[in-house]
C-alpha positions in Angstrom: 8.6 4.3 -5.9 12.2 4.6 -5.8 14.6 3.6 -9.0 16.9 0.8 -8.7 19.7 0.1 -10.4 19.5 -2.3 -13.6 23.0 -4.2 -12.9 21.1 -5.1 -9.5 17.8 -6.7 -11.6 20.6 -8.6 -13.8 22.1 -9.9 -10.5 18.7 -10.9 -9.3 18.1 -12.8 -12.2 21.7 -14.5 -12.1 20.8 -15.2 -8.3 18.0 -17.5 -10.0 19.5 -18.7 -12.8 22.3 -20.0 -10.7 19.3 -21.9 -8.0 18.0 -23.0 -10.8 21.4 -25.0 -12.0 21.7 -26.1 -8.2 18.5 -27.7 -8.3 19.1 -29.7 -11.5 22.1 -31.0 -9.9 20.7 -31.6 -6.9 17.7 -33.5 -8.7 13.7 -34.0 -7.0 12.2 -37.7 -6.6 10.4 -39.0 -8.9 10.5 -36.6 -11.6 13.3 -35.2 -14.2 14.2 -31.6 -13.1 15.9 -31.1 -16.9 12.9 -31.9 -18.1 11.2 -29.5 -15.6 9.4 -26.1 -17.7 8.9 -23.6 -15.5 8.4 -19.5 -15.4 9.0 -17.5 -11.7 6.2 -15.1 -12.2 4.8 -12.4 -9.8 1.3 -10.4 -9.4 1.8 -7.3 -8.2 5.1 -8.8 -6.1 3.3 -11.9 -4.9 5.6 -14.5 -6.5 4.3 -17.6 -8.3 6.2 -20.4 -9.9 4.0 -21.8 -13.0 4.7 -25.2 -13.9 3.8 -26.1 -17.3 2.8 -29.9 -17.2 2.7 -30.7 -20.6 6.6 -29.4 -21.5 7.5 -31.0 -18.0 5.8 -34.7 -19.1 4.3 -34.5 -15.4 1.7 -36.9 -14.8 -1.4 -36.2 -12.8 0.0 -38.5 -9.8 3.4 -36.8 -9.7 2.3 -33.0 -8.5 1.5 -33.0 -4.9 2.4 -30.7 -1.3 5.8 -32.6 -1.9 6.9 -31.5 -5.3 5.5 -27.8 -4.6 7.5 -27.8 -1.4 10.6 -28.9 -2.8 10.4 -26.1 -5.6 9.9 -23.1 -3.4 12.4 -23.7 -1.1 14.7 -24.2 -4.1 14.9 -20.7 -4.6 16.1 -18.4 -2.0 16.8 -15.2 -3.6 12.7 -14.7 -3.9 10.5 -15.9 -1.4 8.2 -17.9 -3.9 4.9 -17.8 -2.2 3.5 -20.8 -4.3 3.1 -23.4 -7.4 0.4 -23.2 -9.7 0.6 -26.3 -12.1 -0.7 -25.8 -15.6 -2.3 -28.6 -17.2 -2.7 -27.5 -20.7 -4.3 -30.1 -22.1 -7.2 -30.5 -19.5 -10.6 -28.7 -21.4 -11.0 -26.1 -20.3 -7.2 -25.8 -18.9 -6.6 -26.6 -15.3 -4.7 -24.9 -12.8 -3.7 -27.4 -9.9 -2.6 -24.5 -6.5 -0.3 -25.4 -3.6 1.2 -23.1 -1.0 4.4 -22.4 -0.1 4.7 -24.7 2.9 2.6 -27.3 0.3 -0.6 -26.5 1.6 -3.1 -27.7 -1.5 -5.4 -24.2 -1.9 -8.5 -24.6 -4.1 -8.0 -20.9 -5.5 -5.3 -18.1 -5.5 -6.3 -15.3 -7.3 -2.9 -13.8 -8.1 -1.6 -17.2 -9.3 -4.8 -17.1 -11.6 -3.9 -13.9 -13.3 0.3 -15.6 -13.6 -1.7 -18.5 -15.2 -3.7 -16.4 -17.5 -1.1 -14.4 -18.9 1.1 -17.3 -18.9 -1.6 -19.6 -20.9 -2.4 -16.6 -23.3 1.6 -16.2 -24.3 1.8 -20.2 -24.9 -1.3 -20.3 -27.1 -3.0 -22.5 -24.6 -5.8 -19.5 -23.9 -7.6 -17.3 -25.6 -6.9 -13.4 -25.3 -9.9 -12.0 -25.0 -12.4 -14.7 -23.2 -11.8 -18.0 -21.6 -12.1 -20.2 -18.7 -9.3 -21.7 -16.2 -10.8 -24.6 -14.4 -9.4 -24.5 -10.1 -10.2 -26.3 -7.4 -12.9 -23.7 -6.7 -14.8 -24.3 -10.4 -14.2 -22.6 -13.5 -13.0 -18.9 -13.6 -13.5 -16.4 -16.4 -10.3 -15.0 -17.4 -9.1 -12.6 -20.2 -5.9 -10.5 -21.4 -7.6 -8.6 -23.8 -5.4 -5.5 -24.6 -2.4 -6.9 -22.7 -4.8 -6.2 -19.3 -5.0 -9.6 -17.3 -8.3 -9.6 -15.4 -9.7 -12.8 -14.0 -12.7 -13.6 -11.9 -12.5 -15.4 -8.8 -16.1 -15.7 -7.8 -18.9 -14.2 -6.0 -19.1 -13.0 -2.2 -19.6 -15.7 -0.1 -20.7 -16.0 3.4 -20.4 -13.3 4.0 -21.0 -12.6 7.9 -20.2 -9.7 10.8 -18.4 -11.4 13.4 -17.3 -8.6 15.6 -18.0 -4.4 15.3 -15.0 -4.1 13.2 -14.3 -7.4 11.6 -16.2 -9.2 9.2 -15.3 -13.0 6.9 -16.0 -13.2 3.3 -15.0 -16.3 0.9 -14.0 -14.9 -2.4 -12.1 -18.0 -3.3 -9.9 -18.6 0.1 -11.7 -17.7 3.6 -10.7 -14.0 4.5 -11.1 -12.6 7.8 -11.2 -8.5 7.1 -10.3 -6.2 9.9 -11.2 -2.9 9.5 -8.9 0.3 10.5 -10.0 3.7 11.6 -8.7 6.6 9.8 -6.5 7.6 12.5 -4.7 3.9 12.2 -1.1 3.5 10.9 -1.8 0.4 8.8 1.9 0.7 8.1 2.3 -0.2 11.9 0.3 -3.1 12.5 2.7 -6.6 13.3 0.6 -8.6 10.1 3.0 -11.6 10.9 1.9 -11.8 14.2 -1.5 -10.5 14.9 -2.4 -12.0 11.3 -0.8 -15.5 13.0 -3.1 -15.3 15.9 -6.0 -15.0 14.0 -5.0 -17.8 11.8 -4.6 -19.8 14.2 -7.4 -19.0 16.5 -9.3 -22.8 16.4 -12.2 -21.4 17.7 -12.7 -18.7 15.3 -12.3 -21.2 12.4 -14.9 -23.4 13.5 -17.0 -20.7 14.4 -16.9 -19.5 11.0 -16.5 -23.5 9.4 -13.4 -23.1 8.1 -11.3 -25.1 10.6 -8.2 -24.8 7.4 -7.4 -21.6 8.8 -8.2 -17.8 7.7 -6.4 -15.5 5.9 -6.0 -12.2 7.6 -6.8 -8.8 5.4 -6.4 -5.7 7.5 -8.1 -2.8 5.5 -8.3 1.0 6.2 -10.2 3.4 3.7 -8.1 5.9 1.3 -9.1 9.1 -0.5 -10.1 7.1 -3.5 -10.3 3.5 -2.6 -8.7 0.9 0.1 -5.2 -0.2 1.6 -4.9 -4.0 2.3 -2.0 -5.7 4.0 -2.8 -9.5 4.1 -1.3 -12.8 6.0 -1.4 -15.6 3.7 -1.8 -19.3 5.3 0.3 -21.6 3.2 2.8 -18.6 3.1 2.4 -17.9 7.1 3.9 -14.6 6.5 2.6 -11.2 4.7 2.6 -11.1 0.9 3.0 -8.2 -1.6 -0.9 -8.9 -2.7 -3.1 -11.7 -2.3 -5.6 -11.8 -4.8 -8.5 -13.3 -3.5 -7.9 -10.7 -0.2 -7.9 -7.7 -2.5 -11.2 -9.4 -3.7 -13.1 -9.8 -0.5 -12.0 -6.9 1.3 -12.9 -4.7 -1.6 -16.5 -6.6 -0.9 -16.2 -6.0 2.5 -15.4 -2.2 1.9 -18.6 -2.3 -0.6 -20.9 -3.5 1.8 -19.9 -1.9 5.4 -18.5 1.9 3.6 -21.0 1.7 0.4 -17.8 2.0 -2.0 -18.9 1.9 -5.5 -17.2 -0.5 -8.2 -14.7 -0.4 -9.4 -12.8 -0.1 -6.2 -8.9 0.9 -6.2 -7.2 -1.1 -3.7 -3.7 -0.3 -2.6 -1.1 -3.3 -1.5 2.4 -3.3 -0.9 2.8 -4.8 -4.1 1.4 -1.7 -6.0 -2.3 -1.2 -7.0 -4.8 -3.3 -8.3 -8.4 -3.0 -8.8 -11.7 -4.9 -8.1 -14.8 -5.0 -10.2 -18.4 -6.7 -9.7 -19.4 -8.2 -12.8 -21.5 -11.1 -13.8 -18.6 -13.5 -13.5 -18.3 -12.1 -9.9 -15.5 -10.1 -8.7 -13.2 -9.5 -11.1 -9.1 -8.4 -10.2 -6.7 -6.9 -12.2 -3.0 -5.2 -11.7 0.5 -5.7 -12.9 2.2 -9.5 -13.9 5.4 -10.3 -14.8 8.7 -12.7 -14.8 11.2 -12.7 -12.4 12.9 -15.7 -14.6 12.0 -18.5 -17.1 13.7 -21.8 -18.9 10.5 -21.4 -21.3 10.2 -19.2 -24.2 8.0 -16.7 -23.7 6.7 -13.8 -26.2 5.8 -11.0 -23.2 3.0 -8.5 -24.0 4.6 -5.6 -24.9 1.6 -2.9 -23.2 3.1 -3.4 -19.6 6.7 -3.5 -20.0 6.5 -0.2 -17.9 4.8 -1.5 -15.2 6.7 -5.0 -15.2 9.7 -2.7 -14.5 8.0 -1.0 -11.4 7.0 -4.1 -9.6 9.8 -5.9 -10.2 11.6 -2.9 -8.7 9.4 -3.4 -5.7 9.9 -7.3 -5.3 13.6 -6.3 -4.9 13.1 -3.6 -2.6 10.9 -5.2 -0.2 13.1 -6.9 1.7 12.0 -9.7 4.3 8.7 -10.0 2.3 10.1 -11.2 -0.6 13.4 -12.9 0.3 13.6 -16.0 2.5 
């Protein structure tokens, strides 16, 4: 991974700072943007915006597709792939997922782990064991050590649908295409052969998930997998997708016998997959890419934090509008 200079981070972050000021003068419906307490995170270069709902005084009725819409495209600097809403006070905590486009996902895995670190650093979790309540039920989580590891389920139907593709749920629907070793992931078109796929009607009803699938092609390495994923919501390839790194790692598990835990290598860096009794359980690098809330980082990944962040510049049209 190449270095990059630190005056072009600082520029980054002035680049938000100053889209952040444009949106408070620009204002949203219905709520106060001022008021508005917010942290531009990433996992593993998949960028989240967590919205805490307590510091924002946002009611229950005042988060929808809208609201998360109007906040991604707000920034332009970073693509932000999606807004996970924080509801603090909910028992156990609740985390409320919409899409980029504002497409209202039960589950995103990497927003999860954004969430959990998030929570931990506010006081609203507990480090070494708790539970995050989604759309999808209630998911283990824990940052025990400064490691962020959450679990976003079991396997679930789990099915063969052609020789070399095969759909999981592990949170989101995943369609997983399999790559020979003689493939050039690295030259497969995600955007648009993961588009056709997405967007194949019959294949979604065929497999009852008439939302839409997201698309993870996956080709075996020396010591684990490489996943490149299309994201619906996002309708473009992310840096990781959580729940994708999750079900392909089953996929690889079940079709290649790969033992847990299962190294799995995105664009976004790597991140690993474990089977445990809370299901499968994900784990890589988080950090901020900006904040107006105070935050009290972990201080055991600051190395890392600098290497993905590094990457979320350098990636170009993956990350950037």
């Amino acid at each position: 991974m190449r270095d990059l200079d630190q005056h072009f981070l600082h520029a980054e972050h002035g680049c938000l700072r100053a889209e952040y000021n444009d949106l408070c003068r620009r204002g949203v419906p219905r709520i106060t943007v001022e008021q508005l307490a917010f942290s531009i995170m990433h996992g593993n270069g998949n960028v989240i915006l967590v919205v805490d709902e307590a510091l924002s005084g946002l009611s229950e009725d005042e988060i929808d597709s809208d609201l998360a819409r109007e906040l991604c495209g707000s920034f332009r600097s970073v693509r932000v792939d999606g807004v996970a809403f924080v509801r603090p006070a909910a028992n156990p905590v609740r985390m409320t997922y919409f899409e980029r486009d504002g497409t209202h996902s039960q589950m995103c895995g990497n927003a999860l782990r954004c969430v959990t670190r998030y929570g931990v650093e506010q006081g609203y979790l507990r480090a070494d064991s708790d539970l995050v309540m989604t759309d999808d039920g209630s998911k283990w989580v824990s940052a025990a050590d400064g490691v962020v590891r959450v679990a976003v389920g079991a396997g679930r139907e789990f099915v063969q649908v052609a020789g070399d593709r095969y759909f999981v749920f592990s949170g989101l629907p995943h369609l997983v295409l399999l790559l020979g070793d003689l493939d050039d992931l690295y030259a497969v078109d995600v955007k648009t052969d993961g588009a056709a796929l997405r967007y194949d009607d019959r294949l979604c009803r065929q497999l009852n998930h008439p939302e839409g699938l997201h698309v993870d092609f996956m080709q075996r390495s020396r010591d684990g997998i490489q996943v490149r994923t299309y994201e619906v919501g996002v309708e473009d390839e992310t840096l990781a997708c959580g729940t994708g790194v999750a079900g392909s790692a089953y996929v690889a598990h079940r079709v290649w016998g790969l033992p847990y835990p299962i190294r799995v290598v995105v664009p976004g860096g790597e991140m690993q997959v474990d089977e445990t009794e809370h299901g499968f359980l994900i784990s890589g690098v988080t950090g901020y890419l900006f904040s107006n809330v105070a935050v009290n980082p972990f201080t055991s990944d600051v190395a890392g934090l600098k290497n993905v962040d590094r990457l979320c510049q350098l990636a170009g049209p993956l990350v950037r509008s």
